[in-house]
Biopython code that builds the backbone (N, CA, C, O; Angstrom):
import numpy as np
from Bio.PDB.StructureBuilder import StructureBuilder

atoms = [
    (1, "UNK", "N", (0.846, -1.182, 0.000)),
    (1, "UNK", "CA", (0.000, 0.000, 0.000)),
    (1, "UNK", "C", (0.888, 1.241, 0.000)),
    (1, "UNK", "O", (1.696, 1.579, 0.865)),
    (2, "UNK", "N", (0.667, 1.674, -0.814)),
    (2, "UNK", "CA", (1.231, 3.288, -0.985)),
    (2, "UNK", "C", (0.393, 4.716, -0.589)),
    (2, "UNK", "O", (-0.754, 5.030, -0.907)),
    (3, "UNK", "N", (1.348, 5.432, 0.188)),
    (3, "UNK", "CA", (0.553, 6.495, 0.801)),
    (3, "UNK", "C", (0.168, 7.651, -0.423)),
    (3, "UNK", "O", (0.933, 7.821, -1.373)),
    (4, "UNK", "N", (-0.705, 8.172, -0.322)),
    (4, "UNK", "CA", (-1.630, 8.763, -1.667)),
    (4, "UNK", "C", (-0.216, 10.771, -1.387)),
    (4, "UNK", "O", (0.330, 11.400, -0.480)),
    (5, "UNK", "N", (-0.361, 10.808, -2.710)),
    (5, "UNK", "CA", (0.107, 12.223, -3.025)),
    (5, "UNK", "C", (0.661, 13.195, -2.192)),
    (5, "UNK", "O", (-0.288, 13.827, -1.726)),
    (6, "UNK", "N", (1.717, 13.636, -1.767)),
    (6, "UNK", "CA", (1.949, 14.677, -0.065)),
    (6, "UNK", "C", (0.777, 15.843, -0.489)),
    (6, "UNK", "O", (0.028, 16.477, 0.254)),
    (7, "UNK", "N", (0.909, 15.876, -1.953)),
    (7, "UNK", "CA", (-0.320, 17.574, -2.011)),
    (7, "UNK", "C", (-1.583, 17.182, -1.112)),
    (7, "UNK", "O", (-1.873, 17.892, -0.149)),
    (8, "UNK", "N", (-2.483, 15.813, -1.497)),
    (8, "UNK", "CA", (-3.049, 15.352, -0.867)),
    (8, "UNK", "C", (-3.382, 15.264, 0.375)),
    (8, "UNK", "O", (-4.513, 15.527, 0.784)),
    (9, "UNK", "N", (-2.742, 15.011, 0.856)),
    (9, "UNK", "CA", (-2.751, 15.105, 2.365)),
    (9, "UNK", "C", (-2.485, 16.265, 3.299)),
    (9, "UNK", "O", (-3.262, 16.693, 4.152)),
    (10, "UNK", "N", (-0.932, 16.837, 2.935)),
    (10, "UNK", "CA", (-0.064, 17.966, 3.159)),
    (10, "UNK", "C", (-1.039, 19.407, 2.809)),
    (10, "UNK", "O", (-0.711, 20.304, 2.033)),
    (11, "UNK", "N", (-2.240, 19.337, 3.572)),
    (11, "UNK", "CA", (-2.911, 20.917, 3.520)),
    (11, "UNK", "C", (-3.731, 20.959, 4.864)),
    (11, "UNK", "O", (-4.181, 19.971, 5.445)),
    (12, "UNK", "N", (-3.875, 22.574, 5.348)),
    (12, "UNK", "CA", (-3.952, 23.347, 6.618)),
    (12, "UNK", "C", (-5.203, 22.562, 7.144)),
    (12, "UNK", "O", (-5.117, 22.892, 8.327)),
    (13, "UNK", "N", (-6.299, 21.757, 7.084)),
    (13, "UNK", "CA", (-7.320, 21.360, 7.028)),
    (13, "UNK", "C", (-6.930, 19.634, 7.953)),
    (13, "UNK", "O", (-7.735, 18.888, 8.511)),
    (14, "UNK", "N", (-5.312, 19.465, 7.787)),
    (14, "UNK", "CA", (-5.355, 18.249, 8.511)),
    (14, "UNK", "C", (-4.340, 18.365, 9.418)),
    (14, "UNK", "O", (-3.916, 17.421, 10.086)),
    (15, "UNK", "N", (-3.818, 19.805, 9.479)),
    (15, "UNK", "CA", (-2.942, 19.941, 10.960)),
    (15, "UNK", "C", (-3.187, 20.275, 12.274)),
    (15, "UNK", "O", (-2.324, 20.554, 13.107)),
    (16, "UNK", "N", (-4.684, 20.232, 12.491)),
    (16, "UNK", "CA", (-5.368, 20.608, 13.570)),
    (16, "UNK", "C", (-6.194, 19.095, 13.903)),
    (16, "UNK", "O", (-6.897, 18.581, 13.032)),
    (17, "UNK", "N", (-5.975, 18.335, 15.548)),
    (17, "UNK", "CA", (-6.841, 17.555, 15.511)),
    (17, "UNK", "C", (-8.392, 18.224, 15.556)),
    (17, "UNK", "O", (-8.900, 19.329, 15.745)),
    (18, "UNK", "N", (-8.864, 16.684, 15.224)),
    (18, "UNK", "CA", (-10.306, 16.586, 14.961)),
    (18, "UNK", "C", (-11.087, 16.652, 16.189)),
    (18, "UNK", "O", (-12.039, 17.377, 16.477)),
    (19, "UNK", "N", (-10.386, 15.594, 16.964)),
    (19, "UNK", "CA", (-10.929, 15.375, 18.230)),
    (19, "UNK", "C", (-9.521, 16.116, 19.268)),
    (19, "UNK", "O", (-8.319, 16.324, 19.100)),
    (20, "UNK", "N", (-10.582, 16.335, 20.417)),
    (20, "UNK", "CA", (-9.915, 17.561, 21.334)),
    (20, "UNK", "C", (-9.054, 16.314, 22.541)),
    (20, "UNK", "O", (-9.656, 15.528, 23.272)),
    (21, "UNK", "N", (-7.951, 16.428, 22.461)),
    (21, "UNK", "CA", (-6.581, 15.653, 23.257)),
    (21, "UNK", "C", (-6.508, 14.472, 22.175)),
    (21, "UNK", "O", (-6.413, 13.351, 22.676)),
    (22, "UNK", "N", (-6.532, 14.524, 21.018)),
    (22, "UNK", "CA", (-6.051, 13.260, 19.724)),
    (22, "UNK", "C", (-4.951, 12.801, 20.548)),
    (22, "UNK", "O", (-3.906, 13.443, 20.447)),
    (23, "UNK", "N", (-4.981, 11.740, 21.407)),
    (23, "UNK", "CA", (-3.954, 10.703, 21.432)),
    (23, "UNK", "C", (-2.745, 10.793, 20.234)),
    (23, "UNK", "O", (-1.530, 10.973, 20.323)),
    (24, "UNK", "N", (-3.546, 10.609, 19.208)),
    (24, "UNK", "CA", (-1.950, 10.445, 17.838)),
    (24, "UNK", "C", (-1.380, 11.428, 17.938)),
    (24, "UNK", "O", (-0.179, 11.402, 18.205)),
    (25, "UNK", "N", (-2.113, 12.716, 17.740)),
    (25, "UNK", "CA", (-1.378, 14.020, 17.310)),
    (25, "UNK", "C", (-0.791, 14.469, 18.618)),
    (25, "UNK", "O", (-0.078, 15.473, 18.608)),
    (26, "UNK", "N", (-0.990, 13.910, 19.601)),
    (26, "UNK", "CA", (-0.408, 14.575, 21.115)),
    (26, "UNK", "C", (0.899, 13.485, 20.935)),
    (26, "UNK", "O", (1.848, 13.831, 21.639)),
    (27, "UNK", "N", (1.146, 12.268, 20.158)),
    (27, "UNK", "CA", (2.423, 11.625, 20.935)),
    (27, "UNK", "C", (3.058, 12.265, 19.212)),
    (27, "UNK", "O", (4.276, 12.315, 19.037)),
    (28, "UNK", "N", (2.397, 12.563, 18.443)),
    (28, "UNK", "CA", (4.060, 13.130, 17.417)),
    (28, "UNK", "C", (4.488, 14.365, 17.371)),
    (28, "UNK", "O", (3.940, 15.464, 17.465)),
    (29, "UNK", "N", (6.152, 13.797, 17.121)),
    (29, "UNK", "CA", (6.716, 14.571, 17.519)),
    (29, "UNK", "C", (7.184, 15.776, 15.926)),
    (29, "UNK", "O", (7.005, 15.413, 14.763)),
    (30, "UNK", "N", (7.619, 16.797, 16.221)),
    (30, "UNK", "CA", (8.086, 17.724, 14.734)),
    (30, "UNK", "C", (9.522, 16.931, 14.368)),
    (30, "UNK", "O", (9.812, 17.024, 13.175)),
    (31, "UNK", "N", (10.364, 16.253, 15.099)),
    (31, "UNK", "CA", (11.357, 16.119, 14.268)),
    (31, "UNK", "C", (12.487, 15.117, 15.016)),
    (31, "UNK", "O", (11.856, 14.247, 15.616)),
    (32, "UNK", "N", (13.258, 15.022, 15.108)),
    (32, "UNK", "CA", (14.268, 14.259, 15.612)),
    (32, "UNK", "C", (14.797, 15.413, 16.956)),
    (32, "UNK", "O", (15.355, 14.974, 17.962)),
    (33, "UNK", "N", (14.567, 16.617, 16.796)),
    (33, "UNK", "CA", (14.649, 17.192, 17.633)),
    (33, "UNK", "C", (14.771, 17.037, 19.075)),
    (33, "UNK", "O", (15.665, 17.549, 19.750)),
    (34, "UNK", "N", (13.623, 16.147, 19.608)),
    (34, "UNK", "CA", (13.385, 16.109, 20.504)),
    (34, "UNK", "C", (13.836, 14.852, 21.418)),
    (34, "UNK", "O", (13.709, 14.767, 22.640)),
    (35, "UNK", "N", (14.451, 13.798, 20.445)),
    (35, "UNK", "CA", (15.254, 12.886, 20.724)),
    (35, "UNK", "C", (16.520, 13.028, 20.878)),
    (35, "UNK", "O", (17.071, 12.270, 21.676)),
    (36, "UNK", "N", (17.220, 13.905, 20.252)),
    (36, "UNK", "CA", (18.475, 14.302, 20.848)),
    (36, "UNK", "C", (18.801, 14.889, 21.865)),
    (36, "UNK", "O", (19.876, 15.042, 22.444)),
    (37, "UNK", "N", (17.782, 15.214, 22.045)),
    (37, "UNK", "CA", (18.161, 16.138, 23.364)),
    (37, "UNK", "C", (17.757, 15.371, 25.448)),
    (37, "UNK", "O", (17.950, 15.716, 26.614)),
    (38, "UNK", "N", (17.089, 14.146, 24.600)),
    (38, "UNK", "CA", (16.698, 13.142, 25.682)),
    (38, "UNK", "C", (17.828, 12.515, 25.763)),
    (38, "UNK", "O", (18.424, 12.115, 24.763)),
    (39, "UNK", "N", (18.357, 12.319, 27.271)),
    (39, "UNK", "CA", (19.183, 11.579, 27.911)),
    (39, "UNK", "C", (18.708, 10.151, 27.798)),
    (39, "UNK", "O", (17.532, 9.842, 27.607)),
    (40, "UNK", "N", (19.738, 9.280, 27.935)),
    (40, "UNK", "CA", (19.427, 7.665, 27.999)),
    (40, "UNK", "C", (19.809, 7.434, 29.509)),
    (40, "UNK", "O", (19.314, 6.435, 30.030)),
    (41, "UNK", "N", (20.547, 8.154, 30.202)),
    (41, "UNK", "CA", (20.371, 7.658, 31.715)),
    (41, "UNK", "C", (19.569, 8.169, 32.559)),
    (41, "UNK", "O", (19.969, 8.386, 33.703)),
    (42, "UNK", "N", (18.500, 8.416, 32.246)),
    (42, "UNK", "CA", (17.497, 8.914, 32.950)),
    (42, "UNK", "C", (16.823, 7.696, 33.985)),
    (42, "UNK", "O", (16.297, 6.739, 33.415)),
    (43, "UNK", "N", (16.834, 7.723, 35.521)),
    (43, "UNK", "CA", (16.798, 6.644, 35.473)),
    (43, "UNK", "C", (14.870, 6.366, 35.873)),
    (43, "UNK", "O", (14.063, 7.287, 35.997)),
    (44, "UNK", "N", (14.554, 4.902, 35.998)),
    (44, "UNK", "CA", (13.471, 4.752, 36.183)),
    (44, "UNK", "C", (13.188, 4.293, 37.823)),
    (44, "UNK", "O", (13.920, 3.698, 38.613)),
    (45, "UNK", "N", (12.029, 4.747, 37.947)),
    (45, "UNK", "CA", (11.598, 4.298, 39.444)),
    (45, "UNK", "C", (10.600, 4.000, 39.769)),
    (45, "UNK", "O", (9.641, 4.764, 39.659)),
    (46, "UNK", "N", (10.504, 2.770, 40.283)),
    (46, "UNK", "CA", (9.522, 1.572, 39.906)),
    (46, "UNK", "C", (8.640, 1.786, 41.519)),
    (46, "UNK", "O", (9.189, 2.082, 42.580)),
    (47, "UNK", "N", (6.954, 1.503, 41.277)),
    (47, "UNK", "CA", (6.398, 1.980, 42.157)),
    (47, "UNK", "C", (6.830, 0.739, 43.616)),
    (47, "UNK", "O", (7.552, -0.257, 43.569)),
    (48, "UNK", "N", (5.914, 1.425, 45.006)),
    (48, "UNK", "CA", (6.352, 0.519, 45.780)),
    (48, "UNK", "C", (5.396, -0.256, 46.087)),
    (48, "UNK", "O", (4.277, 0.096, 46.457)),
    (49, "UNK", "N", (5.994, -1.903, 45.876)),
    (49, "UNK", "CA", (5.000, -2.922, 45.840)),
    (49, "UNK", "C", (4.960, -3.979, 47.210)),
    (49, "UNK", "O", (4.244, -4.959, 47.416)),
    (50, "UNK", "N", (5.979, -3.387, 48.003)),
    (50, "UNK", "CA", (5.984, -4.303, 49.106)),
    (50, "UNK", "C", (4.882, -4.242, 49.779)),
    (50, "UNK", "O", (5.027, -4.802, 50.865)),
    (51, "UNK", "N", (3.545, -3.691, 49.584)),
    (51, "UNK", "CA", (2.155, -4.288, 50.512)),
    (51, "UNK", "C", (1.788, -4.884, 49.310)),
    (51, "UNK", "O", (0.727, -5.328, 49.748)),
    (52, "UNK", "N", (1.797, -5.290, 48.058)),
    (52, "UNK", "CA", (0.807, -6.132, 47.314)),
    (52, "UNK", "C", (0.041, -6.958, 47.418)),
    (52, "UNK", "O", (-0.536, -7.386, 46.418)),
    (53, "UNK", "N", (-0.210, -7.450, 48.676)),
    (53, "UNK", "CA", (-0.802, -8.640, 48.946)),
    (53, "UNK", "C", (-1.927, -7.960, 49.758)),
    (53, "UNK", "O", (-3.033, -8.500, 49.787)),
    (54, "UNK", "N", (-1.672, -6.631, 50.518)),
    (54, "UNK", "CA", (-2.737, -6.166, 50.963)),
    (54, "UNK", "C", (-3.527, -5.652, 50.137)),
    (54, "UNK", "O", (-4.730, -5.571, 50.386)),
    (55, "UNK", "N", (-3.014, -5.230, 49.048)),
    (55, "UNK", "CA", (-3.529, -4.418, 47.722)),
    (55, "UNK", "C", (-4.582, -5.193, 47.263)),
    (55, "UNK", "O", (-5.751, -4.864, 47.062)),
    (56, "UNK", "N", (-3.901, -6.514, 47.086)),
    (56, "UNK", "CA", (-4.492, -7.551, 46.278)),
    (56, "UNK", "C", (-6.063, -8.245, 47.172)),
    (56, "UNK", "O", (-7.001, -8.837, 46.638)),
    (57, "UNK", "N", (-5.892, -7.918, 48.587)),
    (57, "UNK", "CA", (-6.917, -8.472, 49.149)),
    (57, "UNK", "C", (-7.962, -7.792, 49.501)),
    (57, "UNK", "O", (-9.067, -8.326, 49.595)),
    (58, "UNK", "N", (-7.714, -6.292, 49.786)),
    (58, "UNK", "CA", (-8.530, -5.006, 49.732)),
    (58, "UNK", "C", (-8.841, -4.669, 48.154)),
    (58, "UNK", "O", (-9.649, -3.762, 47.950)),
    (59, "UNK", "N", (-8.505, -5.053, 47.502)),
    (59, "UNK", "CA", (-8.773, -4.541, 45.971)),
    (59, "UNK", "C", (-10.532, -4.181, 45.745)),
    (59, "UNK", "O", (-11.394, -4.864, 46.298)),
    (60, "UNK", "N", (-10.767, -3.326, 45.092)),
    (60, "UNK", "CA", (-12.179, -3.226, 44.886)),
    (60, "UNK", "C", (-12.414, -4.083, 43.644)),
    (60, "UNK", "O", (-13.564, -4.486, 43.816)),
    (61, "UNK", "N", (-12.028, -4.525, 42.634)),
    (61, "UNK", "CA", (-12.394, -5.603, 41.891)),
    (61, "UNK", "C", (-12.587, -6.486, 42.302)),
    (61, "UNK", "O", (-13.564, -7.081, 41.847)),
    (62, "UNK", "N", (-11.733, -7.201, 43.506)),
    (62, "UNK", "CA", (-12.354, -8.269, 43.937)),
    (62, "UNK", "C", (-13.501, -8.430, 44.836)),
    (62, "UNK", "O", (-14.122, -9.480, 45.001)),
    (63, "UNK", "N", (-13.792, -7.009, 45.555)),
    (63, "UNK", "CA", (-15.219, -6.824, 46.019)),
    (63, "UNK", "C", (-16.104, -7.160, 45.178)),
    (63, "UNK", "O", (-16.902, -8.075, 45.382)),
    (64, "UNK", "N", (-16.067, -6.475, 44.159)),
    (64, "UNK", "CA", (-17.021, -6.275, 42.806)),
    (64, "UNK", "C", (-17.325, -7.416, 42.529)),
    (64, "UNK", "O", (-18.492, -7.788, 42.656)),
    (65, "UNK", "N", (-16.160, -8.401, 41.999)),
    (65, "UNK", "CA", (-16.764, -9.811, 41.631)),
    (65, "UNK", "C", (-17.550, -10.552, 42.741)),
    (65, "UNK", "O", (-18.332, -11.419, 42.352)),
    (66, "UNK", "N", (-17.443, -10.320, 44.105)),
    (66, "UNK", "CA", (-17.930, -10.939, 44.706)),
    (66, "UNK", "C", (-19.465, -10.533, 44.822)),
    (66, "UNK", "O", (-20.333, -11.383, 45.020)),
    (67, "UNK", "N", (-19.753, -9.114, 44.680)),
    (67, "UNK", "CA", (-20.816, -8.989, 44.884)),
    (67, "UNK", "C", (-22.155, -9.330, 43.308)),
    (67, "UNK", "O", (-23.371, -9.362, 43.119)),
    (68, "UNK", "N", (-20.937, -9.501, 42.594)),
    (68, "UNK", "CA", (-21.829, -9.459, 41.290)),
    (68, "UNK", "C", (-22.281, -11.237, 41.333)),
    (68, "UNK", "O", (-23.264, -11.733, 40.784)),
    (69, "UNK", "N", (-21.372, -11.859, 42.045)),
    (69, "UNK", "CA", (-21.603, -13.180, 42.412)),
    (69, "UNK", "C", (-23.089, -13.492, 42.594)),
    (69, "UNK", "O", (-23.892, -14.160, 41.943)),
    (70, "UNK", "N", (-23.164, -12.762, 43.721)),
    (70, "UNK", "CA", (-24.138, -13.173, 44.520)),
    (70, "UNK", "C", (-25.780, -12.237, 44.301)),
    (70, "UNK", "O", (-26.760, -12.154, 45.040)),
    (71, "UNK", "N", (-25.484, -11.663, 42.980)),
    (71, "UNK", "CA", (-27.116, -11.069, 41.870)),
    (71, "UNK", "C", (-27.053, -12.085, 41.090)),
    (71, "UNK", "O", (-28.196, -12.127, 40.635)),
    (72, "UNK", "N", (-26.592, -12.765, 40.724)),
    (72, "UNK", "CA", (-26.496, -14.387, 40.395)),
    (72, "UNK", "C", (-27.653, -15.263, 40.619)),
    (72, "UNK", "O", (-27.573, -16.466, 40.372)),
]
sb = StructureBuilder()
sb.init_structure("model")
sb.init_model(0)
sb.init_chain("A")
sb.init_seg("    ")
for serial, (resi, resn, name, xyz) in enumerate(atoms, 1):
    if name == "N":
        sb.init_residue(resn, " ", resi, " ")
    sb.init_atom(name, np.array(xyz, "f"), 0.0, 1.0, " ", f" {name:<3s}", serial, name[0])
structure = sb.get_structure()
């Protein structure tokens, strides 16, 4: 599949989203720009999971299933 004509596409009528916070048009970017200038040691920090099990037993989904159980 080949993308149709840049005239085609490439006019003022499709550089504005359609819908208001467009997911697509909010993650692209104008250019390489913005990758060079991002660090790669940025580091990551991972949430804290040492109660998970309380998480997991207080969870409101598992309320939910239980109660949907029992309209059953």
């Amino acid at each position: 599949m080949q993308l149709p004509h840049k005239s085609t596409w490439n006019q003022p009528q499709y550089y504005f989203p359609t819908y208001e916070n467009d997911a697509l048009l909010c993650t692209l970017s104008d250019g390489d720009e913005d990758e060079r200038n991002v660090s790669e040691d940025v580091p990551v920090i991972s949430e804290d999971v040492s109660n998970l099990r309380a998480l997991k037993q207080n969870s409101v989904l598992k309320s939910m299933l239980k109660s949907r159980g029992s309209c059953r």
